[in-house]
C-alpha positions in Angstrom: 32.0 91.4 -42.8 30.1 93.3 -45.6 30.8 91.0 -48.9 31.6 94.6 -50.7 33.9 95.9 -47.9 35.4 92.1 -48.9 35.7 92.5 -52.3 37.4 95.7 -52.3 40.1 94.0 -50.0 40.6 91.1 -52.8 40.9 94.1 -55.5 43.4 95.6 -53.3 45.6 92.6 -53.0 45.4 91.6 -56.4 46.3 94.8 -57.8 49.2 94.6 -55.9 49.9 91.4 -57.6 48.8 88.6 -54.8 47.4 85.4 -56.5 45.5 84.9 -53.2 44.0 86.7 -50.6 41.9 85.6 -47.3 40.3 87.4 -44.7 39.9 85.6 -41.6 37.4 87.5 -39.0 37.3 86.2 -35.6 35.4 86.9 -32.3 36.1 84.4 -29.1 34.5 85.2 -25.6 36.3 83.0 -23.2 36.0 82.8 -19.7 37.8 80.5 -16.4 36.8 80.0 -13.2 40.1 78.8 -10.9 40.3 77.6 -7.0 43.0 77.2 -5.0 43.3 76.5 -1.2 39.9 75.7 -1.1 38.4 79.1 -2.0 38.2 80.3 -5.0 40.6 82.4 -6.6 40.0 83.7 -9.9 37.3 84.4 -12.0 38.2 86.0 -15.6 36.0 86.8 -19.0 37.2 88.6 -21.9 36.0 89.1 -25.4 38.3 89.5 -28.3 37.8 90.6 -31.7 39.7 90.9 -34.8 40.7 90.5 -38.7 43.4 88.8 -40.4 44.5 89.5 -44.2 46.7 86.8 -45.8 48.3 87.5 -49.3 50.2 84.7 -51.3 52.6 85.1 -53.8 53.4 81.7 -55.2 54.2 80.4 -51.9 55.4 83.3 -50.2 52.9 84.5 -46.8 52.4 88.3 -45.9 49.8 88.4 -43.4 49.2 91.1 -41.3 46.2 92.0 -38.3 44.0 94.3 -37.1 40.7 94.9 -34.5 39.9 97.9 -37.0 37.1 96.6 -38.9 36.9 100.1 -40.5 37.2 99.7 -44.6 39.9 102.3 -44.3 41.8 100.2 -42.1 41.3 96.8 -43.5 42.6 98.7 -47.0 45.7 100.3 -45.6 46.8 97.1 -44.4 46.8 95.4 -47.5 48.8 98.3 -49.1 51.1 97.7 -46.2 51.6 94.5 -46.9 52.1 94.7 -50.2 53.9 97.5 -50.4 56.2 98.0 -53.5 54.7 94.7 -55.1 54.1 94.8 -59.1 50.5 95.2 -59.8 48.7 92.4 -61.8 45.5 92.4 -64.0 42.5 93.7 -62.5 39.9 90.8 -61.8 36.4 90.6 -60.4 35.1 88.1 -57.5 32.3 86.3 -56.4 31.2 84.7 -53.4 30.2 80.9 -53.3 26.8 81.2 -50.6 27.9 81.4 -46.9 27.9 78.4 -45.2 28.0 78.0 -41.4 29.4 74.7 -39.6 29.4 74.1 -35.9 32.1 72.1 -34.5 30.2 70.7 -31.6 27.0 69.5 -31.6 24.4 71.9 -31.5 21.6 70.1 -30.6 23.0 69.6 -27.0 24.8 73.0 -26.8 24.5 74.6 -23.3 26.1 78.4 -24.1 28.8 79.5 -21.6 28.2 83.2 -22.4 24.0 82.9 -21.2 25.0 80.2 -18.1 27.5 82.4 -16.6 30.8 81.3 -14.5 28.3 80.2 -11.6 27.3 76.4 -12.9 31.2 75.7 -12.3 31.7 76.2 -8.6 30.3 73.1 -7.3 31.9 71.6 -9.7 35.5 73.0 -8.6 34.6 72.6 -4.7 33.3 68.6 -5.0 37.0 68.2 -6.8 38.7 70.0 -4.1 37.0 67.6 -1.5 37.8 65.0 -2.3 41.7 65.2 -3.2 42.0 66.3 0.2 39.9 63.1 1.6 42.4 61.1 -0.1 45.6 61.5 2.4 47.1 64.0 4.9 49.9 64.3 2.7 47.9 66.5 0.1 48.3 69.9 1.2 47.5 72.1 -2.2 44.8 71.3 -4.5 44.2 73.9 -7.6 40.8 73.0 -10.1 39.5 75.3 -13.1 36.9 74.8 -15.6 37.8 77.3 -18.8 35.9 77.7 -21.9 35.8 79.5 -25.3 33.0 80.1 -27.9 34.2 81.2 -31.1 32.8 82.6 -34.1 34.9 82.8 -37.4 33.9 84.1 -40.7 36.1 83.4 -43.1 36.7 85.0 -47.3 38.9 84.5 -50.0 39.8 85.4 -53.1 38.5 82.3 -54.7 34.8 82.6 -53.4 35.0 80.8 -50.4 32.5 82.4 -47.7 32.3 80.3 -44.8 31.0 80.8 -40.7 32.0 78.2 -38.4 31.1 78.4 -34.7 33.7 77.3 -32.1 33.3 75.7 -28.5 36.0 74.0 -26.3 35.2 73.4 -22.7 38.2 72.0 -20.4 39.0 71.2 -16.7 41.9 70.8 -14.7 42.7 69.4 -11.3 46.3 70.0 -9.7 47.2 68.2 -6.5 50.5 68.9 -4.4 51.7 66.3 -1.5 54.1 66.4 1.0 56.0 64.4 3.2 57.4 67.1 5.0 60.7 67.4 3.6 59.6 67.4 -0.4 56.7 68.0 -2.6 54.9 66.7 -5.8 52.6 67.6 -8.0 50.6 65.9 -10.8 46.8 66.6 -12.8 44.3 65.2 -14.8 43.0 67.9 -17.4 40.4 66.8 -20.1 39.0 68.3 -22.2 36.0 68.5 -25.2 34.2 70.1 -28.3 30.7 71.9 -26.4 29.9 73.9 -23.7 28.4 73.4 -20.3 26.9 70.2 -21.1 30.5 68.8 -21.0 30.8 69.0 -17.3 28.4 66.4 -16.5 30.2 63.8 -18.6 33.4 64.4 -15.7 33.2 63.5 -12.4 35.4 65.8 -10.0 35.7 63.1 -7.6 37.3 61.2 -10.1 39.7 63.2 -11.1 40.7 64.5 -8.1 41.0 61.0 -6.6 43.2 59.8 -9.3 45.8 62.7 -9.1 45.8 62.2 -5.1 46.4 58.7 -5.1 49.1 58.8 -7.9 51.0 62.0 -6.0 50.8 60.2 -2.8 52.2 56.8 -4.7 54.8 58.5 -5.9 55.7 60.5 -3.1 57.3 57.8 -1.4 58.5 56.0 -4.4 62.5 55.5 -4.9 64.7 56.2 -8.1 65.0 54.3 -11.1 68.9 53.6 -12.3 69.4 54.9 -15.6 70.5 53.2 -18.8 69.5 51.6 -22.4 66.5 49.7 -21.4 62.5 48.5 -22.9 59.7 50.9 -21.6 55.9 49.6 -21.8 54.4 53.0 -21.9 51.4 53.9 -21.1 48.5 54.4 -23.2 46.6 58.3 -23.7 48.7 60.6 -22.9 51.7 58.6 -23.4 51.2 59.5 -26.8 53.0 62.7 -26.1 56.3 61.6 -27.2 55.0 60.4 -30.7 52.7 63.5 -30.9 56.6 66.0 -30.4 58.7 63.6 -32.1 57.2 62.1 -34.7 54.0 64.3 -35.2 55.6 67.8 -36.0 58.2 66.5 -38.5 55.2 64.8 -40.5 53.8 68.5 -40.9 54.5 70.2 -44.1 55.6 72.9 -42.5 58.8 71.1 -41.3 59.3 69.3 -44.2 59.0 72.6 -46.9 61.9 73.7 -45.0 63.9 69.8 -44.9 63.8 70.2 -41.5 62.7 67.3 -40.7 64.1 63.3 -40.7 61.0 61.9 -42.4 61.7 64.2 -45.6 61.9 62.2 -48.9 60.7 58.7 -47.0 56.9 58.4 -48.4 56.4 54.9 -48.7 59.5 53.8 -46.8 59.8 51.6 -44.0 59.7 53.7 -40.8 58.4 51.3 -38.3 57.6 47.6 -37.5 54.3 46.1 -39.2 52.2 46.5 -35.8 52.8 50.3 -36.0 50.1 52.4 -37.6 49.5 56.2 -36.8 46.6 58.5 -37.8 45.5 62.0 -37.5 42.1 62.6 -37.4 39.9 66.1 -37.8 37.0 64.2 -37.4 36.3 62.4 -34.3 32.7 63.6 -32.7 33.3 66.3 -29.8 37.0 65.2 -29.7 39.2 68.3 -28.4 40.6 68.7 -31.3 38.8 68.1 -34.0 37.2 70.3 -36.5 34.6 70.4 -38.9 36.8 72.5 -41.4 40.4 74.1 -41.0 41.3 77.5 -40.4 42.0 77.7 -44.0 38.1 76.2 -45.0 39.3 72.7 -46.1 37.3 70.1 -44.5 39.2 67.8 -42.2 39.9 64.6 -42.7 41.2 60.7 -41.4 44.9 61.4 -42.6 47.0 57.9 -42.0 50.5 59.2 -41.1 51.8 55.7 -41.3 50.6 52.2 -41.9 51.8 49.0 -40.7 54.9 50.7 -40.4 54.9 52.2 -44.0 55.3 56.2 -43.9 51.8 57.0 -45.8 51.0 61.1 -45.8 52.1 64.2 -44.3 49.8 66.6 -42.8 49.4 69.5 -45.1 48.0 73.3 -45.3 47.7 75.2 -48.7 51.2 76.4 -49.1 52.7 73.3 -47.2 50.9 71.0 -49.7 52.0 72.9 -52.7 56.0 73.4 -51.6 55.6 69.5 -50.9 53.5 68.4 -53.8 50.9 66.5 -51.7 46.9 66.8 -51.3 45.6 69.0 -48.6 44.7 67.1 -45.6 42.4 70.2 -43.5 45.2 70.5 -40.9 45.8 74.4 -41.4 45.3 75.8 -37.9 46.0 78.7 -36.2 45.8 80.3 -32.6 43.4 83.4 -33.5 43.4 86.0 -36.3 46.8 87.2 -35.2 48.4 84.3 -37.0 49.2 83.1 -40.4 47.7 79.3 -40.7 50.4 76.5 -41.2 49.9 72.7 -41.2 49.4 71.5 -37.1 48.2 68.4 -35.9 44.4 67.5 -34.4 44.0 64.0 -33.2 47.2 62.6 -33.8 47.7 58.9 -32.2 48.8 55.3 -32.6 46.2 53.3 -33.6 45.1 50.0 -31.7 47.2 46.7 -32.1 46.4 43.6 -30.8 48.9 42.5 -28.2 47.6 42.3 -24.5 49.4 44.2 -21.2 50.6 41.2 -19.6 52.6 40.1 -22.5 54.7 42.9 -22.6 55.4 43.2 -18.9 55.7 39.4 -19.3 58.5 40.1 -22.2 60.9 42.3 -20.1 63.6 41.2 -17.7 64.8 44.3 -16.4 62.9 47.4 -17.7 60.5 50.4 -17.0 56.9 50.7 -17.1 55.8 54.6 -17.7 52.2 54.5 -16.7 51.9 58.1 -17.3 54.0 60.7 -18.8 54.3 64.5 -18.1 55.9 67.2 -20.1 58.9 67.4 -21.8 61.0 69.2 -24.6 61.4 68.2 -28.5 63.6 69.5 -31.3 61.5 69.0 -34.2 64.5 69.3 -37.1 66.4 66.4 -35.2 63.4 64.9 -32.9 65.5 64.6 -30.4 63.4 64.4 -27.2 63.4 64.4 -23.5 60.3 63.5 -21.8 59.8 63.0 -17.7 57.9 59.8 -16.3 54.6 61.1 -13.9 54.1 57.5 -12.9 56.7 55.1 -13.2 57.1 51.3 -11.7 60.5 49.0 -12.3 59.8 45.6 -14.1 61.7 42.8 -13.0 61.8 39.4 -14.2 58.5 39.5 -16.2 56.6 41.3 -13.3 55.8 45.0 -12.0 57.6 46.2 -9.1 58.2 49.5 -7.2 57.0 53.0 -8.4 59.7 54.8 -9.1 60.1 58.6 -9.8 62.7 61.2 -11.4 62.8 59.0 -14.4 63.2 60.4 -17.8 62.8 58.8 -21.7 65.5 60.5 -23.8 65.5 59.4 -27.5 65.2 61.0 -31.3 62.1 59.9 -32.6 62.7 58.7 -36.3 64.9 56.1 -34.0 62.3 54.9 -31.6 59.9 54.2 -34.0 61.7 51.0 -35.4 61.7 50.0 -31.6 57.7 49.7 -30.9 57.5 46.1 -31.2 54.0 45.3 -29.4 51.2 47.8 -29.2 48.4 47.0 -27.4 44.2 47.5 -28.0 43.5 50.0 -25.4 43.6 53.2 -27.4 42.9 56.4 -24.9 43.3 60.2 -26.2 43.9 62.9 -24.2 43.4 66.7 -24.1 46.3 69.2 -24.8 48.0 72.5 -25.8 50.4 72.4 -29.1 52.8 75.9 -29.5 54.0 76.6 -33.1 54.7 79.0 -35.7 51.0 79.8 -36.1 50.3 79.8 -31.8 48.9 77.4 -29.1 45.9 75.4 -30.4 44.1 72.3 -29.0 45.1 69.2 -30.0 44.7 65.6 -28.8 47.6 63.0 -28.2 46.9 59.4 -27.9 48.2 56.3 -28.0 46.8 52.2 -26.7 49.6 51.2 -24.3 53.0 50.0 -26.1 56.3 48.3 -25.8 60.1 50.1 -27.1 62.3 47.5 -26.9 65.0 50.4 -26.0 65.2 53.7 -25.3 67.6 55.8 -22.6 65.6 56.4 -19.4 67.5 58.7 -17.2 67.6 58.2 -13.6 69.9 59.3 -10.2 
């Protein structure tokens, strides 16, 4: 954007009285390459271009979008949003020099937009291969490879100019089997910060060997019976629960409203000593990290809580202020058509230091969740209920049959006492977060851990 074009939007919102205005300017190409049945199916590219204006009064948000890039435009939507505000004291503005980050390393960078969709097929038919070499029983397997280059430049009314280039490259591998009478259905999805480069570091065989083998396992696996029992979870995605649970209601953006359990409890005991959490902006070519936040605060190593101690919340700029706590670079949004609040990045239990066979070892009668799957969270209670992809019975000290159908119901604030061993094989994995301010990448984690009790539902 023009810096005058910019400045005359700032004069526009502060004559109507804003004490802050931004202008966030975004184009993304993105582009996926899907196969199914062994042919492939889809093949989609788009570009998409457009400006957010954000105007703050205290900590009140008006925001409003537009793909009009037209000075006309871009001026009646700040009158629009500020319509029948009190006009304040006129003001000039100057920009600090532009600066331009890159999220992913740039050295290395292959660019989706010059490679074209073509580099992924082989890719997409290796994977399809050799699900199917795995068993007769697989009788669907799905693969894509997406990616997104974004560029954002981003303005405000304090003097902040700032470009920072986007890239996020993910697959995804989706096999069905079937005994003839039912059908399952499990993945493995990672995902990282670059471009084509990425797909060497992921070996389609791989994946698609390790969601055969686990959909076959569990295909013929029994049911667990339900109750109160301890669950060794899993470690990487496991971290799912803690990421729904606990992660959201330690964003400022639940606890400026109090709805969340963990408002008022900074420096109170929320956990045993062997539980710390971070969140971390900063991990090299980590999904979801980020060099600087969608509001141009750089990100950060933010210790949730430590040794069980409830440390720091995640913050944005309003968030932090409402709360009264530094900004921690977590404001994050989908695209220009939303309003940044406070959202995770890297959020996962840290490392501990007790070994795998000691907490199988500890359990009588119990459940361990080797990998979880999706589930539902209400983030003002964190009440959550999460299903078990792979699941085995522990008996007497030792692992048993796979079972399936099994869920982990809970509240989070309440299962967080209950992690009593956590182990030092810390593994992150790739997902999609939906909030108030859209679906962005973040990254779940967790090394594997022991609740000494939670509800598992069963048949």
């Amino acid at each position: 954007m023009n810096p005058s074009v910019a400045v005359k939007i700032f004069e526009a919102g502060r004559s109507a009285g804003a004490d802050f205005v931004e202008i966030f300017e975004e184009e993304t190409r993105s582009s996926s390459l899907g196969l199914k049945d062994s042919k492939i199916e889809t093949a989609t590219a788009g570009t998409e271009y457009g400006i957010g204006i954000r105007l703050l009064y205290g900590t009140e948000v008006l925001y409003g979008f537009t793909s009009d890039d037209s000075e006309e435009a871009l001026l009646k939507l700040v009158r629009t949003l500020a319509f029948g505000r009190i006009a304040a004291a006129a003001k000039s503005f100057e920009f600090a020099p532009q600066k331009r980050v890159a999220d992913y390393n740039a050295s290395a960078f292959e660019d989706p937009r010059v490679l074209g969709q073509a580099v992924k097929q082989d890719f997409l038919f290796a994977a399809d291969k050799a699900a199917r070499q795995v068993s007769e029983k697989v009788v669907q397997v799905s693969a894509n490879v997406t990616d997104c280059c974004t560029t954002i430049n981003l303005m405000n009314s304090e003097g902040l100019n700032l470009a920072m280039d986007r890239a996020r490259l993910r697959v995804n591998v989706t096999v069905t089997a079937s005994d003839g009478t039912e059908r399952l259905t499990t993945h493995e999805s990672p995902g990282a910060l670059g471009g084509y480069e990425l797909l060497e570091s992921y070996s389609p065989e791989a994946l698609a060997r390790s969601s055969a083998e686990r959909v076959v396992r569990m295909l013929d696996a029994g049911y667990i019976k339900g109750g109160q029992m301890p669950v060794v979870m899993g470690n990487g995605f496991g971290g799912v629960i803690f990421h729904e649970a606990c992660g959201h209601p330690l964003e400022t953006e639940a606890v400026r409203r109090n709805a969340s359990p963990f408002c008022g409890k900074l420096g109170e005991a929320i956990g045993q000593p062997c539980l710390t959490a971070i969140d971390d902006g900063t991990l090299d070519g980590v999904w979801g990290s980020l060099k600087c936040d969608d509001e141009g605060t750089p990100t950060q190593r933010t210790v949730l809580i430590e040794n069980g101690i409830l440390k720091n919340y995640m913050s944005d700029r309003v968030g932090a202020t409402e709360v009264g706590v530094p900004l921690t670079g977590s404001a994050r949004r989908e695209s220009y058509k939303y309003a940044p609040v406070s959202r995770m990045r890297n959020t996962f239990i840290a490392p501990g230091k007790d070994s795998f066979d000691s907490m199988i070892a500890s359990m009588d009668y119990g459940l361990y969740a080797a990998r979880m799957a999706g589930g539902s969270v209400n983030p003002a209670t964190g009440e959550f209920n999460f299903a078990v992809d792979e699941g085995y019975v522990v008996r007497n000290g030792k692992i048993c049959e796979p079972v399936r159908g099994a869920t982990l119901i809970g509240k989070g604030h309440e299962i967080m006492p209950r992690i009593s061993m956590v182990g030092s094989d810390l593994e992150l994995a790739a997902g999609i977060c939906g909030a108030s301010s859209g679906h962005v990448p973040v990254t779940v984690g967790q090394p594997t851990i022991k609740v000494d009790q939670i509800l598992v539902g069963g048949r």
